[in-house]
N, C-alpha and C positions, 0 to 999 in steps of 0.2 A: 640676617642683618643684626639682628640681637648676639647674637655668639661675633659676629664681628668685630661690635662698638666693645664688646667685653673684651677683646684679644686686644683691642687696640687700649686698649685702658690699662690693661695687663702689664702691657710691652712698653705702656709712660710710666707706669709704677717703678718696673723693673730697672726702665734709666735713670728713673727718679734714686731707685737704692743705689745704682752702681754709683751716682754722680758724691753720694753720699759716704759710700764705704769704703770708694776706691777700690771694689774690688767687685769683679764679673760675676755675672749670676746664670748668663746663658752658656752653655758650656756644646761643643761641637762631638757630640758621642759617638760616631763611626765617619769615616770618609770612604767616599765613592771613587771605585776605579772603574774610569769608563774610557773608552777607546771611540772613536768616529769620527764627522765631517762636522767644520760649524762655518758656517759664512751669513752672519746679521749684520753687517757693519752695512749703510746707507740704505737699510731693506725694508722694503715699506708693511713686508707681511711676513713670516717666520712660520713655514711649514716645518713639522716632527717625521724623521724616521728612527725605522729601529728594525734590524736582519741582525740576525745571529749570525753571524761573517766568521767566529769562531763555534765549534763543536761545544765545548765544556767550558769549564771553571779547572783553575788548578786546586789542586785537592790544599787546604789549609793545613799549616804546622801545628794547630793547635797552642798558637803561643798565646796568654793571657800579661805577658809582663809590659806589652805596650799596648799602645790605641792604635785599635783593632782598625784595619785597609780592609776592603774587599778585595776579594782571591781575582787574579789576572784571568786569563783564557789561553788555550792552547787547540790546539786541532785548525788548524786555518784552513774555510771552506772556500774553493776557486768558484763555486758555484752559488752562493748565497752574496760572495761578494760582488758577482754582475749583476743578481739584484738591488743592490747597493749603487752601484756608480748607473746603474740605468735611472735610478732616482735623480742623482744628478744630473743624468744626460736631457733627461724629462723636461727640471727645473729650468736648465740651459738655454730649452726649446723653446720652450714656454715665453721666458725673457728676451727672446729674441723676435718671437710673434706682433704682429700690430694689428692682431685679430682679437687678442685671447689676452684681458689685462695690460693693455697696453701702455697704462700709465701707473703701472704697478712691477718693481723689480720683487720676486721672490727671493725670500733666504732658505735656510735652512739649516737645520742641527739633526745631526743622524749619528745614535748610540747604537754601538752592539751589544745586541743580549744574551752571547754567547748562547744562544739556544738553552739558557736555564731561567726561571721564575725570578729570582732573586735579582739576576741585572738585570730584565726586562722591570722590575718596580724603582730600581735604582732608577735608569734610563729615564721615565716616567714621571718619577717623582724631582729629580733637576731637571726635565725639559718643563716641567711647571713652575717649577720655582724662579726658573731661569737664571741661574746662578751656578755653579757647580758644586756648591753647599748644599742640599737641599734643606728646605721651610718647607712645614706641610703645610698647608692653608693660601697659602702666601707666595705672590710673584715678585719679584723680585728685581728692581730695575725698569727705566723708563724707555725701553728698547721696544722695536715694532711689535706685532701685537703677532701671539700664537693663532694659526689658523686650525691645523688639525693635527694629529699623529700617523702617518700612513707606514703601518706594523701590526704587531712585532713579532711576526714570524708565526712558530706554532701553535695549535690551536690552544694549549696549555698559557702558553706565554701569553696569549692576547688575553685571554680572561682574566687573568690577574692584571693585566692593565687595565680593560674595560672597566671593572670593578671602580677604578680610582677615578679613571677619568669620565666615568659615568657621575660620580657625585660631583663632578664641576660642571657636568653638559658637556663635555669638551668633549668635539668629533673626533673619530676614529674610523680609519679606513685602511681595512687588513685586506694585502694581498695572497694569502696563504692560509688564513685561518678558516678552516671550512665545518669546523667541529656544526652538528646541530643544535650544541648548548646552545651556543651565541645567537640564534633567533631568537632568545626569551627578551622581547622590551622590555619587560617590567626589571629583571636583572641588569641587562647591556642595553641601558635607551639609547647610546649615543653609540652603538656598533654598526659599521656597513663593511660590508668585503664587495669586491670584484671577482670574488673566486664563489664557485657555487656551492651552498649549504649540501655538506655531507651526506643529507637526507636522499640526498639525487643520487650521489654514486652508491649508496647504501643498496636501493633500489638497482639501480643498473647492476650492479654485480652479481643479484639475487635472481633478476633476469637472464643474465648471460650463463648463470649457472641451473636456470629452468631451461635454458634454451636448447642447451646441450646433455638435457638429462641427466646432473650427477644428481647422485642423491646420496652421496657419500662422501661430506668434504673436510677439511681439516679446518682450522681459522689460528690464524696470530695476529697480537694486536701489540701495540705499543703500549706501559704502563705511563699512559696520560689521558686526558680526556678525547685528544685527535683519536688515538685507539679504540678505547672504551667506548666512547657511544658508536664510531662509524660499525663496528663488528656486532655491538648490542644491536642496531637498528637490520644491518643485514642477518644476524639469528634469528631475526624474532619473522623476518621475510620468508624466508627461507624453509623455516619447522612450522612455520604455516601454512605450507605449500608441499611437505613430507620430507622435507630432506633433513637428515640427521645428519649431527657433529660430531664426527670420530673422535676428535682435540679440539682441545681451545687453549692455546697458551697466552703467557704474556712475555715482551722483551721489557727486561728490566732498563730503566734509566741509567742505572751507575753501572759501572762494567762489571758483570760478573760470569767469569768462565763458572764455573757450574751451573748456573742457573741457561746458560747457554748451550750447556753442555747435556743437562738435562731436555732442553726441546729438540736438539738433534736427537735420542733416543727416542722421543716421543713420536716423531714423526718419519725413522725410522721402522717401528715397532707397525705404527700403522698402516693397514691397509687401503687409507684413503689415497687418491694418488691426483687430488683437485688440494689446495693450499692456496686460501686467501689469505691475505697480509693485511693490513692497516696500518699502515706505520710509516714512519719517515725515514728517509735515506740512513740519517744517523744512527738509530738505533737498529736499522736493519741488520749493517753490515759488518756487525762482529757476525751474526749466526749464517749470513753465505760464508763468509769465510769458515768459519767450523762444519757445514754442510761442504763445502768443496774438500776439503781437510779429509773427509770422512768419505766424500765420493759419492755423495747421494745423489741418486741421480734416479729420471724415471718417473716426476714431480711434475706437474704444469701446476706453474705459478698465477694467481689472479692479481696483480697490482694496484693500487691505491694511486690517486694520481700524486703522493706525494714524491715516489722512489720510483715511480714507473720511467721516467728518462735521465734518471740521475745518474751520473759519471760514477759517481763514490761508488755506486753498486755496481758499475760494470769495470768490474777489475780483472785482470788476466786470468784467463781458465776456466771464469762461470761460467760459460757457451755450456759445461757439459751438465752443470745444477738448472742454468734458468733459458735455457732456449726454449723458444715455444710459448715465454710467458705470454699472459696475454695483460693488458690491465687500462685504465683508465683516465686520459690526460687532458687538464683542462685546452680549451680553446690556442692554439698558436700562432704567431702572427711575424713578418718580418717588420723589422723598424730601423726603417731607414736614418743611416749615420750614426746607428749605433757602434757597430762594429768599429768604423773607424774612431768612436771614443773613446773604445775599451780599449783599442791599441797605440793610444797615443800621450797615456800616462805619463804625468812624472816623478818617477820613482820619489823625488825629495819634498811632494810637497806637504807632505804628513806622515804622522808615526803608523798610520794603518797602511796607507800605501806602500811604503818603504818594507814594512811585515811581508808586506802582500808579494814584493819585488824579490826582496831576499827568502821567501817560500818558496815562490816559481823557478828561482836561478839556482837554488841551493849556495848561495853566495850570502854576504854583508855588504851592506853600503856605508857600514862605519868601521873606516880605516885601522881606528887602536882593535875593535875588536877580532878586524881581520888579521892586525900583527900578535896580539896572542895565540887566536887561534892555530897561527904561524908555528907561534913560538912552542906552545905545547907540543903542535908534529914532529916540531923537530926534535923535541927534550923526550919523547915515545920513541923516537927512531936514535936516540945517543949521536946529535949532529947539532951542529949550528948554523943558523942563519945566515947567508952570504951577503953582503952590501948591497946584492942587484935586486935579494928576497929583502932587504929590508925597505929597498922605495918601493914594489911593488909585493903587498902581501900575498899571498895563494889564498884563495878564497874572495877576494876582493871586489863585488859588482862595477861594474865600470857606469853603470847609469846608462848604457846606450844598448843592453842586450834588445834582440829584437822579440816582442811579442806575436808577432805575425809568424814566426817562424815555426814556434809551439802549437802543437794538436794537442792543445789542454781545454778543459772544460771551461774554462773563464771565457777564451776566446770562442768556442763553439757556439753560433748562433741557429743551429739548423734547428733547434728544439726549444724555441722562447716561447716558453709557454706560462709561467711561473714570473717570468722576468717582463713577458706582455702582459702580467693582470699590476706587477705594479707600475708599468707604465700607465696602464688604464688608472688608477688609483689617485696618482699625480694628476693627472689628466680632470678627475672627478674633481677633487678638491681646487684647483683653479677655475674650472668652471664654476662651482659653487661663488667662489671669489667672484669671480666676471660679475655675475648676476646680483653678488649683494652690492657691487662697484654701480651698475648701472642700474640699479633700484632711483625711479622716475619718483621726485619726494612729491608729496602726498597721495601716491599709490602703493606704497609698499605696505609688507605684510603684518607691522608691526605696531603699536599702540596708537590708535590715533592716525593709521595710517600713515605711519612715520617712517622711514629708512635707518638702514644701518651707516656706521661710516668707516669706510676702509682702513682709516687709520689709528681707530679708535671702537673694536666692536669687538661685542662677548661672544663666548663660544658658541652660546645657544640661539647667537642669531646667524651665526653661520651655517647651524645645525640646519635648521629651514629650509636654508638653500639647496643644503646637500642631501637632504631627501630627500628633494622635489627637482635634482638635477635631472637631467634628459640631453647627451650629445651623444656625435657621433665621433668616434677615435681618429685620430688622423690616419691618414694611407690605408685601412681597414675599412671603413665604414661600419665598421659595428656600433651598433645605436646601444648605448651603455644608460639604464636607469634601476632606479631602486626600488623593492615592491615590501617591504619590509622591512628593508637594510639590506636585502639579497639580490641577484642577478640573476640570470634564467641560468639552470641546471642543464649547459652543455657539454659532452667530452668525446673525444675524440675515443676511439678503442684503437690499441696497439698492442702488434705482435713484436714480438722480438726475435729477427732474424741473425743468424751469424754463418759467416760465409765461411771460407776452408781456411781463415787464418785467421779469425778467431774474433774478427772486427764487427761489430755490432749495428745494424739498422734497423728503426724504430717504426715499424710500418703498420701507417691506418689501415683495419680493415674493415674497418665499422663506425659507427655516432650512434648518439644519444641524447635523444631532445626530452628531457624532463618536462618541460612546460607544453611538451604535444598531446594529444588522446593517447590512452597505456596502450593499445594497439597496434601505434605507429611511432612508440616513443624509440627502438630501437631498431635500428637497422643494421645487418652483420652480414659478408661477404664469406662464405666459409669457406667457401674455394681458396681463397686467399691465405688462409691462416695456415702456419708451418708449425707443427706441434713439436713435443719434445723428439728428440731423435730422428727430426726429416720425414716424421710420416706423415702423410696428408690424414686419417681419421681421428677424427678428433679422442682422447683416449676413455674411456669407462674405469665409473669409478662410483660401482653401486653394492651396495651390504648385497640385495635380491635381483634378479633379471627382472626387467623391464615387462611388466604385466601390458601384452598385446591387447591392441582394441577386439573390444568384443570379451573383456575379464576386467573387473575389479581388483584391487590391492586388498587380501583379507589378512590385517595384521594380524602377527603370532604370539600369542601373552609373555610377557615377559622380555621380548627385545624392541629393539627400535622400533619405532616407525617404520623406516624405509628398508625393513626386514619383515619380508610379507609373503603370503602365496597368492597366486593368480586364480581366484571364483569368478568363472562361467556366469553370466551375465542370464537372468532369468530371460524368460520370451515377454516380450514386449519393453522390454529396458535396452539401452546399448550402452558402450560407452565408444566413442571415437577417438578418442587421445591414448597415448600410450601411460602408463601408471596411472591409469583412473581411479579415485577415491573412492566414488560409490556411481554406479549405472543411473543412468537417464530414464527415467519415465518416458518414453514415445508418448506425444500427446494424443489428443482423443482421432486425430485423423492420419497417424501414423502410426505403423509396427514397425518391429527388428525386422532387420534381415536372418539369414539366415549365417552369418557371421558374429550378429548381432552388433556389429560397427556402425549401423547407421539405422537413421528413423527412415524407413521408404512409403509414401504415402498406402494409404490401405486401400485395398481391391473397392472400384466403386463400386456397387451391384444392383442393378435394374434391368427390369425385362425389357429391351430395349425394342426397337421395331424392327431392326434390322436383322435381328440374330435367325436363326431358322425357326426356334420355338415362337418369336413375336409374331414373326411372318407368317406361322399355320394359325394362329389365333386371326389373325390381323382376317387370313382369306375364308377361315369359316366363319369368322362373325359377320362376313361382307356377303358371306354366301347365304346365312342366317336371313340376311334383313333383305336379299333381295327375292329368295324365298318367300317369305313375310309380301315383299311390297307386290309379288308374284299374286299371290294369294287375295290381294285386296284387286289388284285389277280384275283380275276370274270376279271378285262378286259385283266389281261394280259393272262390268261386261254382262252379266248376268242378275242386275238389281232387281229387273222384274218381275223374276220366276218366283214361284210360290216359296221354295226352299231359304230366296236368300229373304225375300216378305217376313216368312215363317220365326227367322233368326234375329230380327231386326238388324236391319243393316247398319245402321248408326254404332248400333254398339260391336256389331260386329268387327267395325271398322274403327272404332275404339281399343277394340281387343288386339286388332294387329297392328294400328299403329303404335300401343307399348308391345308390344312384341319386336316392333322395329328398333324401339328406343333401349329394351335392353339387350339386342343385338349387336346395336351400336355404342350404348357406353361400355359394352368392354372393350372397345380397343380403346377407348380413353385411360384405362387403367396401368394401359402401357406407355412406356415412356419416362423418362425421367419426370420423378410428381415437380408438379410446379403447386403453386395457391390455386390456381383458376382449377387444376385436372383435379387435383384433393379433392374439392367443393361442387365440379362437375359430376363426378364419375358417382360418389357415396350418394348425392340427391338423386341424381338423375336414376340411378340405379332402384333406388328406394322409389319413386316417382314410376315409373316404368310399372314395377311389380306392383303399388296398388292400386294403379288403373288398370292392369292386367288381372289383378283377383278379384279387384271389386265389377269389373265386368266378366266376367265367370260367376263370380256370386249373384249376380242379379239375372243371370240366366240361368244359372240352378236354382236361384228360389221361384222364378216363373215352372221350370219342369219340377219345382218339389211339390209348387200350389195344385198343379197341373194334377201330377201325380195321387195326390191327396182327393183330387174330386173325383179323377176317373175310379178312385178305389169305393170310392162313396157310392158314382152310379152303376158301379158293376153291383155291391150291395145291394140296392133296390132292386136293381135288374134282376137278381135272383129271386129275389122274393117276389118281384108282378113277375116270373116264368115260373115261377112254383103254384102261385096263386091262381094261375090261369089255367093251369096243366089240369090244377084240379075242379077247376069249374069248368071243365070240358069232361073229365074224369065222371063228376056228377051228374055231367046231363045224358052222358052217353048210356050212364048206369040205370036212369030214369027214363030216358027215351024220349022224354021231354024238352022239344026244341024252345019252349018259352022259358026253360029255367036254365038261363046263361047272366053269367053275371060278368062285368068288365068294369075295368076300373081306367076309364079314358085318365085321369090326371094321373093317376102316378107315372103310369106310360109318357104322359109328356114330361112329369120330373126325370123322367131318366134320359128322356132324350137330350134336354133342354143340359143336366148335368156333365152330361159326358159327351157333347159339341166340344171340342178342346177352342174353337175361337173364341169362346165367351168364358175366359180366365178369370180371375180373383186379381192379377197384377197383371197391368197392362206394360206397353212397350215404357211405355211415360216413368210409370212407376221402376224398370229397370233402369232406364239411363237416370233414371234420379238418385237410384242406389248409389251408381256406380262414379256419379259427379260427386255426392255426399262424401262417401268415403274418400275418394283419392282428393277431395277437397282439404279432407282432416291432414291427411298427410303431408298435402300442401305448406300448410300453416304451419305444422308439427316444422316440418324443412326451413321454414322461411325463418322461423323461431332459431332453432342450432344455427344457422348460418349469421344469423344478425346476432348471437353472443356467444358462443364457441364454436364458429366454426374451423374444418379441419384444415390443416397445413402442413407444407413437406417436412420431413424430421430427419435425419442421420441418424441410423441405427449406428453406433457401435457399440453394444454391449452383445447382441445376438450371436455375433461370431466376433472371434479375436483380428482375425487378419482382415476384415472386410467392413465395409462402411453400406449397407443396406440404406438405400432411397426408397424411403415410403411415404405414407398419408398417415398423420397424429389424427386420429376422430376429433381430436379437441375437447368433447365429453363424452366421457362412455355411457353416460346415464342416457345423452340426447340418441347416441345409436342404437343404444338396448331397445328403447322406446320405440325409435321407428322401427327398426325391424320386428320388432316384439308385434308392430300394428301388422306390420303383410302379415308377420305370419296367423297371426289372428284373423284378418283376411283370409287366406289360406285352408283353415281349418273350416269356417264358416262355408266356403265355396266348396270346400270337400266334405262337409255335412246335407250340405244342402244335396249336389248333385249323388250322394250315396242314398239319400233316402228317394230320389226321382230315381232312383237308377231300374225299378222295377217297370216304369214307360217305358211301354214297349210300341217303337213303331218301327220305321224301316231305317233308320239312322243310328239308332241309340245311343241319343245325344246326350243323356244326361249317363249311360256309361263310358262314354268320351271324354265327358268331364272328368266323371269317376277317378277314370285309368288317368288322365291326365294330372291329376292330383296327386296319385299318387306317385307317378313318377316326380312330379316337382318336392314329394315330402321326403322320396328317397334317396334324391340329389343331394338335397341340403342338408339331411339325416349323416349322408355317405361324408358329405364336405367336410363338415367339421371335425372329427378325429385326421383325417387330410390335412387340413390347414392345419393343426396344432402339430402334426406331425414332420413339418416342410420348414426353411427357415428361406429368407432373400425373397429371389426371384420368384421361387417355386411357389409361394404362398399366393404369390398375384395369379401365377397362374393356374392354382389349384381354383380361386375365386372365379378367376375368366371363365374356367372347365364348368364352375358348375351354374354359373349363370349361363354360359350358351347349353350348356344339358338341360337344364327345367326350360330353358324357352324354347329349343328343339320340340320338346317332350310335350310341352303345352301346344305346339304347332299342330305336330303331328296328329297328337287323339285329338285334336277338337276339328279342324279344320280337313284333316286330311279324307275322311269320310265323305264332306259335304262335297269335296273339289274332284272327288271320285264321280260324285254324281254329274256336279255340274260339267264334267267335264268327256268320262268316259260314258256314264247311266245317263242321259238325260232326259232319256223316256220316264224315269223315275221321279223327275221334279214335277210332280203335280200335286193337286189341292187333295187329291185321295191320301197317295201317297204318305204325306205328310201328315196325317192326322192320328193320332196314337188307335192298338189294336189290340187284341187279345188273342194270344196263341188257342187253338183248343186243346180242352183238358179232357172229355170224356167223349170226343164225337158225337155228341147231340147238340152242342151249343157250340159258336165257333168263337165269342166272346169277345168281340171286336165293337166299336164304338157303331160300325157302320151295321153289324148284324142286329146289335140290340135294338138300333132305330128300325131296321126292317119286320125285327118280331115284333115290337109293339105296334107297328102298323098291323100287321095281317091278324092279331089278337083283337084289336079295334075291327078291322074288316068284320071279322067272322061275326061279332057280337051282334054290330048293325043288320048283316043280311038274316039273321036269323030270329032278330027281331018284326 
């Protein structure tokens, strides 16, 4: 506001001096030559375009002696100009609508910017000023008010416009600038396109050229920003993905045969036979024409959606450089009544039209010009003019030639693709209108709630609208809005067919949805695609062969990347795709194959029930424990016989009920471990064996106590049969029957000793052993279980290919422990019945213990270099093996004797029987419990009668 009030104070001074000096102080330092459409007159809002309708600028004289015109245009494009008169056709429609502005006629002013920077600012700067002078700062004139600029062409061109009309806010809506500069707001806050940021096909070309495996490609780009960044964003894709860049050239802007001259060499010379392009039609096609020239041929081309359906580049003879291209084109649409606008021109109603008329006909519609031109032919040929050549020149347009008639690019609508984004463009900025027209006043979006006024409103409150538009196109339905200033990243993929006369079709054979998941953002028909030369494979075009899944890519010092040798994928890694980087870890429940192409899950391995080995486990541990329950019926069938008395039956039946129990948790051990079988199988197993030792032990401390006295009353017993021997010795020597001497009491101590029913440890005192102890164990159990108890695990470190199902202890301290107590149990029950082991009676129970023992010490001695030696399954069933061995083994010596008796001997179960004896040792004494009681009887006889 301040640099305003100053300009305006400036510019009263400055009339103040002229009025004073009579002479000008503001002076006009260059004039603008611009060519286009202008219709303001009654218009209540004044939209901007600007197409480069011309290729170049004519080159300047370099004259300094006058004030200096800007350089005209030449190259007149038939294709840039239907984007042009579509803008009109748009405006037209528009104005006609009673949907869409309908109390609002559009105008419009539309400059060409000759596809150079220079008239694109020219353009720009008199469509602001509004005047054809331009004022910078400054508009000029009380005419309708500018609504937006929809241009100006390439992506070069709109940036330097953005730039300007960014510092006034003033909208801007480009249908062909796709550059990804132009997303920066902070640069271009008032930038929107209908065409999709470059970033999309950047990506899509780097895909289609993953898709198809090269990894060996060329790149040219155009010397402008459209070039440079789309080719920068696709490099940088691409070599990060291994694919290396044989070439990378640039087409120069201004014509220069060598410099063109040099990238046909280049891409000659190379090997890569994939060539992506970035560029625009214009700059493309001096270098196919120098690659046709040259015959180069053998190339698939990747196209840019700038040049991919452009006429300019399909010129006679390319079918044998660019068949097969493939490349990238935005969204296309028909648009009804266009056609018949484009054909229904009048050559006279402007100087660009008229250009446009006498290009297409090779003719003039300005008569003097046609009679020089006349006149020259004739004054080349040494003739004159006849009266009939003078009323009608040669050369001459009549104004009535037919457009319809021409198969030229103007009139071609089968590929509106470019020409539908700036229909869509028009389209956006009316809508923006519509919405600031019917802005409801004190709802709008503006100070206070305030509205804009149509006829009267700044750019930056139109801005508002147009980035907050959201319609749908006419006869499309495409729902067009702005997420940034951008549209969603869609394009059609096209092959380029040419049939046997050399006529060109542009055939989808694929899309690509930038705004989808990267997994489904491309879709490609390959069947479809016709590559160079008619062949259906798509061509190769790699430095190194294609490293097979099941090998990594081991690059070689010093060259490319995508110049590598193929390493053999270690075991346990793969790689499934072809040119893999580096191999895959298999995770912890998978290995390689034997290809090493894929993770295949790893071998489960558990002794299962069904297998044959579970199945022989499964029927001897069933065979075990019926065995066992065999054995408990025999004694309770036979409770009352002295034998099972002798044994106490309680405990005995203690003893085989964990006999049973660790018959039975071995088949628990089988099976896939779950929590319950972990937690069952290690307790119950632990549980079993110390009710089973601890009843052992407390029947070998009864035959140890046992043992221990009989050893006592045979002692005495010696001594009253020595003692008596010789006080018989004495009397017999003296002759004297009154000198006998007897010693009644010690005779009853030996009796009374060696009774084996009158123990030191009663039955009471055993089963209390055998409660106490497997009580400890109890606890010890109940203790691991309520804070680490065990649970299933997945082995895979044990073996590489297999995943082993077993039981974690949970603590090794808590398993040491318990087992650490049987076997201590154990040892004590094999101490005890080893020192009873010399009780001798008719069973020899306590060397049944003995042997029993020690077969249980030699199982589990034998076990463990077994289990350490075994991996998987085999380790479960090394443990089964020797848990059903030591309970076999304990079966047999302790029970097996007794069941002999009760079963085949049973004259043998009685009260004599039973009672421990003494073998004889010298045939004088027979040493038996029942003789000693008989000698000291008849030693007492003899004393009395002879008293």
């Amino acid at each position: 506001m301040e640099i305003s009030r100053f300009l305006l104070g400036l510019c009263a001074f400055f009339h103040f001096f002229h009025t004073v000096s009579a002479e000008s102080t503001c002076k006009l330092k260059a004039k603008f030559n611009l060519s286009g459409y202008k219709d303001v007159e009654k218009k209540k809002v004044v939209i901007g375009g600007m197409f480069p309708v011309h290729k170049r600028i004519l080159s300047s004289d370099g004259n300094t002696s006058r004030v200096p015109v800007s350089s005209g245009c030449e190259g007149f494009n038939f294709r840039t100009f239907r984007w042009t008169q579509t803008m009109l056709f748009a405006i037209n429609e528009i104005n006609k609508r009673d949907d869409l502005l309908p109390d609002t006629d559009l105008g419009y002013v539309i400059y060409d910017s000759c596809f150079t920077i220079s008239k694109a600012v020219e353009g720009t700067l008199t469509y602001l000023t509004g005047q054809d002078e331009a004022v910078p700062n400054y508009r000029c004139g009380t005419g309708a008010p500018l609504a937006a600029l929809v241009g100006a062409g390439g992506s070069d061109l709109s940036i330097a416009t953005a730039r300007i009309l960014g510092l006034y806010h003033f909208p801007q809506v480009s249908y062909c600038s796709s550059c990804s500069a132009l997303e920066s707001k902070f640069q271009f806050p008032t930038f929107l396109r209908t065409i999709p940021n470059d970033k999309h096909q950047s990506t899509a070309m780097a895909q289609l050229v993953l898709h198809f495996g090269w990894t060996w490609v060329g790149t040219i780009a155009a010397d402008d920003d459209y070039g440079k960044y789309g080719i920068k964003d696709f490099k940088e894709q691409v070599e990060e993905a291994g694919v290396c860049i044989s070439f990378s050239e640039t087409l120069p802007k201004v014509n220069s045969p060598e410099s063109i001259q040099r990238i046909v060499e280049t891409v000659v010379a190379s090997t890569a036979n994939i060539i992506v392009v970035f560029s625009s039609d214009v700059d493309l096609s001096p270098l196919i024409l120098e690659l046709l020239h040259h015959n180069v041929t053998n190339r698939t081309w990747i196209a840019s959606e700038a040049w991919v359906t452009s006429a300019l580049i399909n010129q006679p003879g390319v079918n044998s450089v660019l068949d097969g291209t493939l490349g990238f084109g935005v969204k296309r649409a028909d648009i009804p009544g266009l056609q018949r606008h484009l054909l229904e021109l009048d050559p006279y109603a402007d100087p660009l039209t008229e250009e446009f008329w006498e290009t297409l006909f090779n003719c003039t519609l300005d008569y003097g010009k046609a009679l020089r031109q006349a006149k020259q032919k004739a004054k080349e040929l040494n003739g004159t003019l006849s009266r009939a050549a003078r009323g009608v020149a040669d050369g001459l347009c009549t104004g009535s030639e037919s457009l319809g008639k021409l198969n030229n690019t103007y009139s071609d609508i089968s590929q509106l693709r470019i020409t539908y984004s700036v229909y869509k463009a028009v389209y956006a900025v009316a809508h923006a209108l519509h919405n600031l027209e019917h802005c409801e006043p004190g709802k709008g979006p503006f100070s206070g709630n305030s509205c804009a006024d149509i006829t009267n409103f700044e750019p930056w409150q139109l801005m508002y609208y147009l980035k907050n538009v959201r319609f749908k196109v006419p006869n499309t339905d495409e729902e067009i809005y702005f997420t940034e200033g951008d549209v969603e990243g869609f394009y059609d993929i096209i092959n380029w067919h040419f049939n046997s006369n050399g006529e060109i079709s542009y055939v989808t054979v694929g899309h690509y949805n930038g705004s989808a998941v990267p997994e489904d953002r491309m879709t490609i028909m390959n069947d479809s695609i016709v590559w160079n030369n008619k062949v259906l494979e798509p061509p190769r075009s790699v430095c190194s062969e294609n490293c097979q899944p099941g090998t990594r890519k081991g690059i070689r010092q010093g060259e490319p990347v995508c110049c590598f040798d193929c390493i053999p994928c270690a075991d346990g890694e793969i790689s499934n795709t072809i040119n893999a980087r580096e191999c895959i870890l298999c995770s912890g429940d998978y290995w390689s194959n034997e290809a090493h192409d894929t993770c295949v899950p790893k071998i489960i391995e558990f002794l299962a029930f069904g297998e044959p080995l579970g199945i022989t486990l499964i029927v001897i541990s069933a065979f075990g424990a019926l065995v066992t329950i065999a054995v408990g019926v025999v004694f309770i069938v036979n409770i009352g016989t002295p034998l099972v008395k002798a044994n106490d039956a309680l405990l005995s039946f203690s003893l085989l009920f964990s006999l049973v129990v660790t018959f039975l948790c071995s088949i628990v051990f089988l099976g896939e471990p779950q929590k319950w079988s972990c937690m069952t199988s290690q307790v119950a197993l632990a549980l079993g064996f110390a009710l089973c030792l601890s009843s052992i032990m407390g029947k070998a401390a009864v035959l140890m106590m046992r043992a221990q006295a009989l050893k006592a009353a045979r002692t005495r017993a010696k001594a009253a049969a020595k003692a008596a021997k010789a006080a018989a010795e004495a009397a017999a020597n003296s002759g004297s029957p009154d000198v006998i001497v007897t010693n009644t009491n010690n005779n009853n101590d030996v009796t009374v000793s060696a009774n084996p029913e009158v123990d030191t440890l009663t039955f009471a005192h055993q089963r209390a052993i055998a409660a106490a102890a497997t009580l400890i164990q109890a606890v010890a159990c109940t203790v691991w279980l309520i804070i680490l108890p065990p649970y299933p695990v997945k082995n895979t470190s044990a073996q590489n290919i297999k995943i082993i199902l077993e039981c974690d202890e949970g603590s090794v301290v808590f398993i040491c422990c318990i087992f650490a107590y049987d076997i201590l149990l154990a040892l004590l029950a094999f101490i005890f019945a080893f020192i009873a082991r010399k009780l001798e009676d008719h069973f020899s129970e306590a060397k049944s213990m003995t042997f029993g023992m020690l077969v249980f010490f030699i199982v589990w001695i034998s076990f463990v270099p077994a289990y350490l030696s075994t991996r998987g399954k085999f380790m479960v069933a090394v443990q089964i093996f020797a848990i059903l061995a030591s309970s076999f083994g304990l079966l047999t010596c302790i029970f097996l004797p007794k069941c002999y008796v009760l079963l085949v001997k049973p004259e043998r179960n009685t009260e004599e029987m039973i009672r421990p004896h003494t073998k004889p040792r010298d045939g004088t004494s027979t040493g038996t419990s029942a003789s000693l009681n008989t000698a000291a009887t008849e030693v007492n006889a003899t004393a009395v009668i002879d008293d």
